[in-house]
C-alpha positions as CSV (number, residue, x, y, z in Angstrom):
1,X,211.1,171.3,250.0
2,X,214.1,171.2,251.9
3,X,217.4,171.5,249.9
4,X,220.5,170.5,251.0
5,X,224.0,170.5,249.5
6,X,226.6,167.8,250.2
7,X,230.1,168.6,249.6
8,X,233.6,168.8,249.6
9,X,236.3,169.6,247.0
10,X,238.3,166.9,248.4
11,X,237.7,163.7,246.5
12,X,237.2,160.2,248.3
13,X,235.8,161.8,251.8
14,X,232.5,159.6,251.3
15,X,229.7,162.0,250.4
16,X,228.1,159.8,247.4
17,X,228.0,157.1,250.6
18,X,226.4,159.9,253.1
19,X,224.6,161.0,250.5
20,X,222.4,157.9,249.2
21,X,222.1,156.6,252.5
22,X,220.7,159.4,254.2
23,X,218.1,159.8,251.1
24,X,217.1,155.7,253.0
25,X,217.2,156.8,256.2
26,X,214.9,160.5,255.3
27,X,212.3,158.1,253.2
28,X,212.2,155.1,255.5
29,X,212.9,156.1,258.9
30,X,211.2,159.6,258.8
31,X,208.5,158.8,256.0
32,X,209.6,161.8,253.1
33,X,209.6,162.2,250.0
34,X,213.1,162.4,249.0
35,X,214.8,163.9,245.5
36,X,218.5,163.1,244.9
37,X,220.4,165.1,242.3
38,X,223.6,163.6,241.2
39,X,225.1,166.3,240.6
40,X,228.9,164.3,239.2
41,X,229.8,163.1,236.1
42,X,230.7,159.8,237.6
43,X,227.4,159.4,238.3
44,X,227.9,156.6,241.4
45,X,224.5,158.1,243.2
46,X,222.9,157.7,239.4
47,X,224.6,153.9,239.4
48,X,223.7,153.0,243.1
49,X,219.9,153.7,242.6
50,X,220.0,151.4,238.9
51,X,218.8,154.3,237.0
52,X,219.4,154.9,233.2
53,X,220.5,158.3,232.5
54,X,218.6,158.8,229.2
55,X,218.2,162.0,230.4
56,X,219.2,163.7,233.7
57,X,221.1,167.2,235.3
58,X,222.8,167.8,232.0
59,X,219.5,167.9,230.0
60,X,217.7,170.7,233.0
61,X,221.1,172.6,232.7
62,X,220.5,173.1,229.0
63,X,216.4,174.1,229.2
64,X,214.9,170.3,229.4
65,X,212.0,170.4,232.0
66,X,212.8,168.7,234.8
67,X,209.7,167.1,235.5
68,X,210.7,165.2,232.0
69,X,214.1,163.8,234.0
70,X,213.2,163.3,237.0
71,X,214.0,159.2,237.4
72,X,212.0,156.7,240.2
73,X,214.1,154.2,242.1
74,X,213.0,151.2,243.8
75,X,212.3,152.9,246.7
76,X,208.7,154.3,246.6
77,X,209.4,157.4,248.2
78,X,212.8,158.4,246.5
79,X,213.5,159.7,243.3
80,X,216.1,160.7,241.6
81,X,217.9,163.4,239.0
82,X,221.1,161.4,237.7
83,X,223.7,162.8,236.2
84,X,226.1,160.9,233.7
85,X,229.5,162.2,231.4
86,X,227.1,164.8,229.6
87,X,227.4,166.9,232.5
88,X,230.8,167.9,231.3
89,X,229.4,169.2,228.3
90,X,226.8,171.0,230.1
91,X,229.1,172.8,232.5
92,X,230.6,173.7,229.4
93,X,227.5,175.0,227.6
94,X,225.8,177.2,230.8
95,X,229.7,178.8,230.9
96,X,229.4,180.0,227.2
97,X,225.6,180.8,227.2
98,X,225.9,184.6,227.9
99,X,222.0,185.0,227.6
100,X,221.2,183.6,230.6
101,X,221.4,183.8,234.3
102,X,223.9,180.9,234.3
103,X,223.8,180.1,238.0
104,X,220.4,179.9,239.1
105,X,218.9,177.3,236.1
106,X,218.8,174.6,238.9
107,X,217.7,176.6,241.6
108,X,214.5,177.4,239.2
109,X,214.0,174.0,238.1
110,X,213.6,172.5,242.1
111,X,211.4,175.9,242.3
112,X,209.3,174.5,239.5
113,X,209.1,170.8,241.9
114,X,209.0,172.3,244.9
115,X,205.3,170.6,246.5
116,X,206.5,167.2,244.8
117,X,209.6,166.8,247.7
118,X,210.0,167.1,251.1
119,X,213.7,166.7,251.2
120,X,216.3,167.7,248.4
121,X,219.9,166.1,248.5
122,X,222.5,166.6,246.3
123,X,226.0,165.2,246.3
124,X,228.3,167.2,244.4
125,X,232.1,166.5,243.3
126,X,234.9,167.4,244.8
127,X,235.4,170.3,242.1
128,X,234.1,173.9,241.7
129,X,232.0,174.4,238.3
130,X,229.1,175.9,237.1
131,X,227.0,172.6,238.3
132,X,228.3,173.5,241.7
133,X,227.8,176.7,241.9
134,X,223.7,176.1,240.8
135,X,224.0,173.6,243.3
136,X,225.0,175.9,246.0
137,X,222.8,178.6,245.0
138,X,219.7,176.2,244.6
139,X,220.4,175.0,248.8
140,X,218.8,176.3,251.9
141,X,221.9,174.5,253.5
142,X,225.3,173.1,252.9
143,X,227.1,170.1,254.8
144,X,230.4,169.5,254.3
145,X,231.6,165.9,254.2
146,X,235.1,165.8,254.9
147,X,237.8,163.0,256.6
148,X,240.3,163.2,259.3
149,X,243.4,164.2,257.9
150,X,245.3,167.2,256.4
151,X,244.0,167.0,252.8
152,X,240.5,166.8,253.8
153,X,240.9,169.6,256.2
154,X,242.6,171.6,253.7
155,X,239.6,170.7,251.8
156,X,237.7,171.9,253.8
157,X,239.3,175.0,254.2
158,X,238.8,175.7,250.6
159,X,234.9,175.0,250.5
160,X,234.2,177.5,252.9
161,X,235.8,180.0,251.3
162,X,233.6,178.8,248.1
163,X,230.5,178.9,250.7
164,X,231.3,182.5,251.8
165,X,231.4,183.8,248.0
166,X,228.2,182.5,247.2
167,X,226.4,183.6,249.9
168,X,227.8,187.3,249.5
169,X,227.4,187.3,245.9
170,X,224.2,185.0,245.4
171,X,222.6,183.4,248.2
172,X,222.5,185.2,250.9
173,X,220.1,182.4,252.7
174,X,222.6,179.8,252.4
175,X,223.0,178.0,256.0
176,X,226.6,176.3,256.6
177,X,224.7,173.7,259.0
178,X,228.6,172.6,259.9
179,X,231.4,170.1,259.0
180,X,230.1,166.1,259.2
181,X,233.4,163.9,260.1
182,X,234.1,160.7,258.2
183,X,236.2,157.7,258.9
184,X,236.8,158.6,261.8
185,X,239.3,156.5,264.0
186,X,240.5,156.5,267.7
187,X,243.9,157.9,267.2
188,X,246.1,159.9,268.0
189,X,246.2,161.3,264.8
190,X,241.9,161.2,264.6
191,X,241.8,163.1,268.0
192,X,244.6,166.0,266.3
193,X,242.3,166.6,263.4
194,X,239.1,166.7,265.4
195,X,240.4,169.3,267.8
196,X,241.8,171.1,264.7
197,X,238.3,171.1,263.0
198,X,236.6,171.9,266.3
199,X,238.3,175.2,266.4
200,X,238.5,176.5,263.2
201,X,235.1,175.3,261.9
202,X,231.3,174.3,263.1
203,X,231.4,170.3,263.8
204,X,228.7,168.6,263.9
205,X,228.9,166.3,267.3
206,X,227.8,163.0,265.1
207,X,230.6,161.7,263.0
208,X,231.0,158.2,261.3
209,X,233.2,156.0,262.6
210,X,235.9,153.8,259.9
211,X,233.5,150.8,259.3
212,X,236.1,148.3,257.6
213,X,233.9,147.1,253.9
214,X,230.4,147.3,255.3
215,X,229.9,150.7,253.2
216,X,231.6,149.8,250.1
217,X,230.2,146.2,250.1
218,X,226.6,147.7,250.7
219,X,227.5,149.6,247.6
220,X,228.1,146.5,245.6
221,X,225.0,145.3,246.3
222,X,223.2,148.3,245.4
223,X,221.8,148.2,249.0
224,X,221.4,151.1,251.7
225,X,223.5,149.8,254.7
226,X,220.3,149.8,256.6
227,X,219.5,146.8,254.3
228,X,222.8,145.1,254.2
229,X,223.8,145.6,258.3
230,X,221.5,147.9,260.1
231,X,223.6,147.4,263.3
232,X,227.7,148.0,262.2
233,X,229.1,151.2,263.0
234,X,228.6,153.4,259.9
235,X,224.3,152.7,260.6
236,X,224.4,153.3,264.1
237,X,226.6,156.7,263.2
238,X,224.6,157.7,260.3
239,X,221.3,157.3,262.6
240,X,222.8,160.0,265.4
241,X,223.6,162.1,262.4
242,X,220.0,161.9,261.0
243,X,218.9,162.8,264.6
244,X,221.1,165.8,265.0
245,X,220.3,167.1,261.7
246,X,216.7,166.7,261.7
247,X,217.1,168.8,265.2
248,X,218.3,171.8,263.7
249,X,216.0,171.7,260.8
């Protein structure tokens, strides 16, 4: 199984959206099985795929098997691990719990699954805790989701600061696979930030266009935009990204 980390600690750059439609594109275009971990106390991956958090991240963060919270979706061939306000609490618990090895309890648990999946997503939030860091330490590789302008480079700035701690202090096999750009407009302004990001930071050459509603309304529906309009923008975009990604892997 194939783990990869989605983040940024910028909020609002889109990464629940990547996130949950990439786990569509992975199962239906390319035939894998796909595991989602929600790994946010909002819990919009957990909300998009209907599930019932009865049990979820928080429980495997505090010793629950996580065969026992593992969650199917309507899709066949993705499941998911959702994550509700509990995982506040269990940031808070791994933190105090001296007796154990408090940042890889995640990376064991998708050990413990590891012939079950071909691909691993999780979509983190734009914050820095002990989820996070288990998150980070439990990937073979990191994207980081960001948008074209000054607070999400800034963000991005930050998260690779993040990145290079935990691979010199606990994961040494962590791949930065690059920087995916969001929202992207023709501007001016879009065209600044891109060259900015092209020289400071590895870019991957897909980015996702601004598609005006058909993302968020997609959402609404609780559809993948593959279902809801296969052929706007944000699918074609998403589709050169799966490309470009599954090249490198």
């Amino acid at each position: 199984m194939k783990t990869m980390s989605l983040i940024n600690k910028k909020g609002g750059v889109g990464k629940t959206t990547i996130t949950v439609n990439l786990a569509y594109a992975f199962a239906e275009s390319c035939d894998l099985r796909v595991l989602v971990v929600d790994n946010d106390d909002q819990g919009n991956a957990t909300q998009f795929f209907g599930a019932r958090a009865e049990s979820g991240l928080a429980d495997v963060l505090t010793g629950a098997d996580i065969r026992a919270c593992l969650s199917k979706t309507r899709y066949p061939l993705i499941d998911l691990l959702p994550s509700d306000e509990r995982l506040l609490e269990a940031n808070m618990a791994v933190i105090k719990d001296e007796t154990i090895v408090q940042q890889s309890i995640l990376k064991d648990a998708l050990q413990s699954i590891d012939e079950m999946y071909d691909i691993c997503l999780i979509d983190n939030p734009p914050s820095i805790n002990a989820s996070v860091i288990n998150a980070l330490v439990a990937s073979d590789e990191v994207i980081i989701v960001t948008t074209p302008d000054m607070y999400g480079l800034r963000g991005v700035e930050q998260m690779m600061t993040y990145i290079n701690a935990i691979q010199a202090g606990y994961n040494p096999q962590l791949r930065f696979r690059g920087c995916l750009l969001n929202k992207f407009s023709m501007t001016p302004h879009g065209f600044k930030i891109l060259a900015k990001l092209r020289k400071d930071i590895p870019l991957f050459r897909s980015r996702i266009r601004y598609t005006k509603d058909k993302p968020e309304a997609a959402a609404e529906e609780q559809q993948a935009i593959f279902e809801y309009s296969p052929n706007c923008g944000f699918s074609c975009d998403l589709v050169k990204f799966l490309r470009e990604l599954m090249e490198g892997m």
